[in-house]
C-alpha positions as CSV (number, residue, x, y, z in Angstrom):
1,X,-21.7,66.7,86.1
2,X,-18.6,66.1,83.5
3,X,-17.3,62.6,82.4
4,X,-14.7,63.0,85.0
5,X,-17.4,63.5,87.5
6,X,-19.1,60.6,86.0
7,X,-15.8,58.5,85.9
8,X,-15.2,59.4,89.9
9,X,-18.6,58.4,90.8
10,X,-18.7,54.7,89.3
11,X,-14.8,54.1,90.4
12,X,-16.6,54.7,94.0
13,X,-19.5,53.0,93.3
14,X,-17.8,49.9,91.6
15,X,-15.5,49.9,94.7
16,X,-18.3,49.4,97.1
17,X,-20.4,47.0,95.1
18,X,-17.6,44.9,94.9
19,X,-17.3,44.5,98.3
20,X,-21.0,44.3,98.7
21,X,-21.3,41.3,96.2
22,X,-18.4,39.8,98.4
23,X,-21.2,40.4,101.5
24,X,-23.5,39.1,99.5
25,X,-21.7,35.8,98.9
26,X,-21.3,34.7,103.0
27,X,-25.2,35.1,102.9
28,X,-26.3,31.7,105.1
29,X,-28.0,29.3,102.8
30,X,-31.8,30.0,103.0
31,X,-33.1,26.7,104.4
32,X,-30.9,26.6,106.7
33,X,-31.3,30.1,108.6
34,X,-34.4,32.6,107.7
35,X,-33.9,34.2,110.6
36,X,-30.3,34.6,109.8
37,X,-30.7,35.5,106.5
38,X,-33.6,38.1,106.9
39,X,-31.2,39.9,109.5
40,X,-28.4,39.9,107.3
41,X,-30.7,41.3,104.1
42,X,-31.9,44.0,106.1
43,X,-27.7,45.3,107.1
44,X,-26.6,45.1,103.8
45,X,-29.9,47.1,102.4
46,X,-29.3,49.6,104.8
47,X,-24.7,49.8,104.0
48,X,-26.0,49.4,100.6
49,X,-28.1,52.6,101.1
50,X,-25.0,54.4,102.6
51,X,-23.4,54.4,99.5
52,X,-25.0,57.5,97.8
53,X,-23.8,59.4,100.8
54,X,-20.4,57.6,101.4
55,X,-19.7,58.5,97.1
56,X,-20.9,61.6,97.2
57,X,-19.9,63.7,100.4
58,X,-16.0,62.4,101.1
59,X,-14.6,65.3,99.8
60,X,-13.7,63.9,96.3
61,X,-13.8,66.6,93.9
62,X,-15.8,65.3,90.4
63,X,-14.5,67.7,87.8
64,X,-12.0,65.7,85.6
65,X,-9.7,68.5,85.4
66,X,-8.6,68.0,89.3
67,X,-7.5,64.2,88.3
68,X,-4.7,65.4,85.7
69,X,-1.5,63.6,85.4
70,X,0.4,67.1,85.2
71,X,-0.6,67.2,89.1
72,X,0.9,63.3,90.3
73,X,3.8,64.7,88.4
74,X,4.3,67.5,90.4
75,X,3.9,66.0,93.5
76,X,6.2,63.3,92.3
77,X,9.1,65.8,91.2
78,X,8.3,67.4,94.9
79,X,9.0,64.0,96.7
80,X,12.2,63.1,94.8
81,X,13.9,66.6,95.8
82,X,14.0,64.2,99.1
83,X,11.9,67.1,101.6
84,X,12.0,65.9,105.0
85,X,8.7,65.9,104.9
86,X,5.8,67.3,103.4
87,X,2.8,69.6,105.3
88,X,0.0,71.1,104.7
89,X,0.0,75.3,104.7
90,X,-1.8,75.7,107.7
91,X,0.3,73.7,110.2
92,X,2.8,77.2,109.3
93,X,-0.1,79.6,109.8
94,X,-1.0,81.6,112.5
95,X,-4.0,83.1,110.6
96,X,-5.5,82.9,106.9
97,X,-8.5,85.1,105.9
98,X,-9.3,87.6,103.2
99,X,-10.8,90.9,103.3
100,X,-14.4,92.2,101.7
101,X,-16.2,94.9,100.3
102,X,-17.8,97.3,102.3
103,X,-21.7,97.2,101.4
104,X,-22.6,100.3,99.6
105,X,-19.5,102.1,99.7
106,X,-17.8,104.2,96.7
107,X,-14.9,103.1,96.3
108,X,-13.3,106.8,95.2
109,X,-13.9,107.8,98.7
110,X,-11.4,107.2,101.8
111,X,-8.1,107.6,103.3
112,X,-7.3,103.7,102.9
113,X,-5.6,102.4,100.2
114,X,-8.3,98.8,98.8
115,X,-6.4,96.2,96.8
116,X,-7.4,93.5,94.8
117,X,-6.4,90.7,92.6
118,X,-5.1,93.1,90.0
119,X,-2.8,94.7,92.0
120,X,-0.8,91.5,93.6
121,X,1.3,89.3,91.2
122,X,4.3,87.3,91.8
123,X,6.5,88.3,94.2
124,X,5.1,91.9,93.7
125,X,2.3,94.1,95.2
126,X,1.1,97.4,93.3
127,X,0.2,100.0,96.2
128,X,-0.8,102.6,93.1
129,X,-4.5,101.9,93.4
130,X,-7.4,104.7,93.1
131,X,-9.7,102.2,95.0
132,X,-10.3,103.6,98.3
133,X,-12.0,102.6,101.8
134,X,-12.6,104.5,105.3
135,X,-10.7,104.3,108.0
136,X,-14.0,103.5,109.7
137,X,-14.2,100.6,107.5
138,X,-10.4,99.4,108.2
139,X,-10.7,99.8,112.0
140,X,-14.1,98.0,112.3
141,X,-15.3,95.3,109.7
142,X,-12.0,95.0,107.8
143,X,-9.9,94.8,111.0
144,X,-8.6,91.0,110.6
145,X,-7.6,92.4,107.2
146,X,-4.9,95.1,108.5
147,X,-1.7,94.6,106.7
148,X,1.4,94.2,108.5
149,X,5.4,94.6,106.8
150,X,6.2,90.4,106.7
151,X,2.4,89.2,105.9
152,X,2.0,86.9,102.5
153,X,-0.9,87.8,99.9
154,X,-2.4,85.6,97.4
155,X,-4.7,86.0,94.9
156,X,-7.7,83.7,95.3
157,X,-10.0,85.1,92.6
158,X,-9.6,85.0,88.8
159,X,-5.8,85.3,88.3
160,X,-5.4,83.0,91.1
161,X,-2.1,81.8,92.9
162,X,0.2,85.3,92.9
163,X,1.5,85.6,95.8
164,X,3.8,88.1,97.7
165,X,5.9,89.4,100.7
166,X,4.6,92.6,102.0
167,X,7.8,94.9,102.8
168,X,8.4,98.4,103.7
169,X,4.5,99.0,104.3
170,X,4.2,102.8,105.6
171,X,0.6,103.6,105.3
172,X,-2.9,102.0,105.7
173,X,-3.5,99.3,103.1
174,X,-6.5,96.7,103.4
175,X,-7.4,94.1,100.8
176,X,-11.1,93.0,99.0
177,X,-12.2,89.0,99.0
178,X,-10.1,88.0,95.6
179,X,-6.7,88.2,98.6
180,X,-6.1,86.5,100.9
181,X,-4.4,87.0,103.9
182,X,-1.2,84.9,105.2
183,X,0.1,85.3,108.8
184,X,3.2,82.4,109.2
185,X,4.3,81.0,112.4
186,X,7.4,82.9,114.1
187,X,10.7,81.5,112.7
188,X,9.6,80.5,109.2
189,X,10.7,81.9,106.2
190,X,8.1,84.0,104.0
191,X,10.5,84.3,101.3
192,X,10.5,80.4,100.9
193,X,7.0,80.1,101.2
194,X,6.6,83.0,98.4
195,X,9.3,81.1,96.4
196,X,7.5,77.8,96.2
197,X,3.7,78.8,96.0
198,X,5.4,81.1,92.8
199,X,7.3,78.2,91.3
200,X,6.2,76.1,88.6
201,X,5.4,73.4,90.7
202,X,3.6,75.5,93.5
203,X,1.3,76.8,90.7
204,X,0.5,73.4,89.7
205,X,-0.5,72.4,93.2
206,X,-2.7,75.7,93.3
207,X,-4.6,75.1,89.9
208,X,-5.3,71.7,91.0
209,X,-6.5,72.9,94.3
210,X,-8.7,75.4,92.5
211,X,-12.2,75.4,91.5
212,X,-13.8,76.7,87.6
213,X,-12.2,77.3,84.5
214,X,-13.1,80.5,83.0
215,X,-13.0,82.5,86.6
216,X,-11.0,79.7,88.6
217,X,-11.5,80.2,92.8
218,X,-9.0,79.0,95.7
219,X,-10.8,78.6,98.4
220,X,-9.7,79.5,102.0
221,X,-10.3,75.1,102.8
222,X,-8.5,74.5,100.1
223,X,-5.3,76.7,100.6
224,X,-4.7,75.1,104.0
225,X,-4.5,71.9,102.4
226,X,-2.0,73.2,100.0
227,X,1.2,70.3,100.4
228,X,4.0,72.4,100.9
229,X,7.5,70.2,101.2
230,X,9.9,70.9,104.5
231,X,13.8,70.7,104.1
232,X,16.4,71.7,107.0
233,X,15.8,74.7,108.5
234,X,19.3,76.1,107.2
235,X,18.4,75.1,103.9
236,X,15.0,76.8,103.8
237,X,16.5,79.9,105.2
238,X,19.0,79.8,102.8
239,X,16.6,79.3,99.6
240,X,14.8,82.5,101.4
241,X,17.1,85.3,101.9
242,X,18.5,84.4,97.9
243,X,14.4,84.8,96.9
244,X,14.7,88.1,98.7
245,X,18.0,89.1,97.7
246,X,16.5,88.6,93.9
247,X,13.7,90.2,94.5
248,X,15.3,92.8,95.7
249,X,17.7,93.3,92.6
250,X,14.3,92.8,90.6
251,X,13.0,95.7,92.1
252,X,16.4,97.8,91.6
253,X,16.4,97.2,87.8
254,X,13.1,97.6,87.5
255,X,13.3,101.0,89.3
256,X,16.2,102.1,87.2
257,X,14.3,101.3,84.3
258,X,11.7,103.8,85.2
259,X,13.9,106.5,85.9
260,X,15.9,106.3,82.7
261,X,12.6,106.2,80.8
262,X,11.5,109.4,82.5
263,X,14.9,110.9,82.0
264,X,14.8,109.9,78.4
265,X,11.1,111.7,77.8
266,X,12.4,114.9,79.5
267,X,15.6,114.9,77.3
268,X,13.9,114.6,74.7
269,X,11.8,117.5,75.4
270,X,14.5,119.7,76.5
271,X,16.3,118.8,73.0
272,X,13.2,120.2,71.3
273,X,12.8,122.9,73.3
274,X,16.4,124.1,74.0
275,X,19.4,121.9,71.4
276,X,20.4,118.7,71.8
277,X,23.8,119.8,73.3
278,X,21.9,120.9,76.2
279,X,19.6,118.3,76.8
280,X,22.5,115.7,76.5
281,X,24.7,117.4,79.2
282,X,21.3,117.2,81.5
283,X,20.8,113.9,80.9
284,X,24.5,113.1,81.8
285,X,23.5,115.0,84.7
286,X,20.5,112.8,85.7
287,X,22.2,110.1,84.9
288,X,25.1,110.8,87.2
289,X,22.8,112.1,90.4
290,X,20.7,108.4,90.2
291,X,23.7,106.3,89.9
292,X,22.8,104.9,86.3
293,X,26.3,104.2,84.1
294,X,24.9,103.7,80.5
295,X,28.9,102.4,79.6
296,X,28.7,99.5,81.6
């Protein structure tokens, strides 16, 4: 157990002998009640003996990292945006699970694309993965796990607390046991969700929710109990579709990026190749056909 373990445990402990002693205290005097007071002995022995269990299976968590001030913080900073109130994740969940590994199964073989941790990061999810499962697998054991085009992953393993919008899904994707799986109620906005569990204050509440520090672990428990803060529905919807909307130019740029780079490397072979007079007018050309303006 650490010292904040330690701390946790007396707090509780000095909490309940105090009121104990306070028991103690109304004890009838002796002489004037045995009978009383060998009744009342035997109550308190057997409260007093309560308290290991009372301490010790709450729910309390005992590692001192859970019981920094960086997390009252947050939560303070949530409250004084003035939410209309504050929930927990699951009352917006129609389902939360995560996927597995199939038992004994080569991952280089099958027709379904496996993701994991690695491939989901904020506000992004990388499809290019060589890890593969069957469709056996994905229609059977890994069913619950089916992704569907407005569905939120989030890493729960490792590099815990990414978490994503799944859009434009076209082909069969499942996911392992470091993702889990977030199905919201109809009429609620993922992008929001996505938004704040990504924010700085979100990711506070998720490494405070987490357990371990070199390989930290969300659980499943523990996500549901996640406090996410409620405003107007207009204003929620609002906050979304600008998320999405920057996402969505993220995604643009970043896709431009990669096509100039790959125009770039062919110029540049083409230069060597051919002469540079050549492989400039092509690369005006490729320029032109993907809509990239290097003059702006």
């Amino acid at each position: 157990m650490t010292l904040g373990g330690l701390r946790m445990g007396s707090e509780c402990h000095h909490h309940y002998a105090t009121h104990y002693r306070n028991q103690w205290r109304s004890l009838p005097p002796y002489p004037y009640g045995e009978a009383s007071y060998a009744k009342r002995l035997q109550e308190l022995a057997l409260h007093s003996h309560s308290v290991q269990n009372i301490c010790f299976t709450r729910g309390d968590r005992f590692d001192a990292e859970h019981y920094q001030p960086k997390y009252d913080q947050a939560l303070e900073k949530i409250n004084s945006l003035n939410p209309i109130k504050i929930i927990h994740l699951e009352d917006i969940l129609i389902d939360i699970t995560n996927g597995h590994t199939p038992l004994r199964h080569d991952l280089s073989i099958g027709d379904v694309k496996f993701l994991t941790a690695e491939h989901i990061h904020d506000f992004k999810i990388n499809y290019e993965t060589q890890k593969r499962i069957l469709v056996s697998h994905h229609q059977t054991e890994l069913k619950r796990t089916h992704l569907n085009n407005g569905d939120i992953l989030i890493t729960i393993k490792g590099r815990v607390g990414n978490a994503a919008v799944i859009e434009n899904l076209n082909q069969l994707v499942n996911i392992n046991q470091d993702v889990a799986l977030l199905r919201l109620k109809l009429g609620f906005n993922a992008y929001y969700l996505v938004g704040f569990l990504n924010s700085q204050l979100g990711k506070l509440l998720i490494e405070k929710a987490s357990t371990g520090q070199i390989n930290p672990f969300l659980s499943l428990g523990a996500l549901r109990k996640l406090s996410i803060p409620i405003f107007s529905e207009s204003r929620m919807q609002k906050l979304g579709i600008l998320i999405k909307s920057k996402v969505e130019d993220f995604y643009q740029a970043e896709l431009k990026s990669k096509q100039l780079l790959e125009i770039a490397k062919t110029g540049v072979e083409r230069a060597i190749e051919t002469d540079e007079a050549i492989a400039t007018a092509w690369i005006n050309q490729q320029l032109e056909a993907v809509g990239i303006n290097l003059s702006n």
